[in-house]
N, C-alpha and C positions, 0 to 999 in steps of 0.2 A: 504494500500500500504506500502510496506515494506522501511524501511530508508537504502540507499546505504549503508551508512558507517555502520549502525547497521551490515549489513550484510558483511559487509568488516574485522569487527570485530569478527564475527561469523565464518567467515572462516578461521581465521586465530585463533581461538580457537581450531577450529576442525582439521589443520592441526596441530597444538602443541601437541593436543591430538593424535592424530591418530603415530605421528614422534615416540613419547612415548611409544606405543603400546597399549593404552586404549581404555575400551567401555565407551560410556556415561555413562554407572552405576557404572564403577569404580570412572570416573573422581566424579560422584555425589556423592558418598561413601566419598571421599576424602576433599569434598568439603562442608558437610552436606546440601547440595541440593537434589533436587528430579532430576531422569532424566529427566522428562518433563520440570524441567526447562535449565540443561544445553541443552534440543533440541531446546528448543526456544530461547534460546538465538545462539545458534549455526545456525540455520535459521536465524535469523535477525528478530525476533518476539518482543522479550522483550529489553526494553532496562537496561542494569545489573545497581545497584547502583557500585561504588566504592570501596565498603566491600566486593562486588561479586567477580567485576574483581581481588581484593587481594587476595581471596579465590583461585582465578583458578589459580592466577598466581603462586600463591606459593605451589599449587598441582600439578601445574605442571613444577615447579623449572624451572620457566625463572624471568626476569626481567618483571615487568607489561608493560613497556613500551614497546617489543616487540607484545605485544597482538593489539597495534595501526599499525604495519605493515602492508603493504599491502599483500597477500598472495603469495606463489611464482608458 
């Protein structure tokens, strides 16, 4: 069963992303991740370490702490 907030977090990665105009494989490229992980994390599957969420946040030129938002 999937964690709300995981998933709270996940969509509000995927609307960052998306706002940006990226595919998961860019965002992954950018991030030296795989896209299967930024999809599970984007699902609310994984939960990211800390170094992750720095990774994304700064691939995708926000603050980290908007990746805690609830999505709009």
């Amino acid at each position: 069963m999937k964690n709300d907030k995981l998933l709270i977090l996940g969509q509000r990665i995927r609307f960052e992303r998306l706002k940006k105009g990226l595919s998961q494989e860019e965002l992954a490229e950018k991030t030296d991740l795989s896209r299967r992980a930024i999809s599970c994390i984007e699902c609310g599957v994984n939960d990211p370490k800390y170094t992750t969420l720095l990774k994304i946040s700064e691939a995708l030129d926000i603050n980290i702490s908007n990746l805690f938002l609830k999505p709009l």
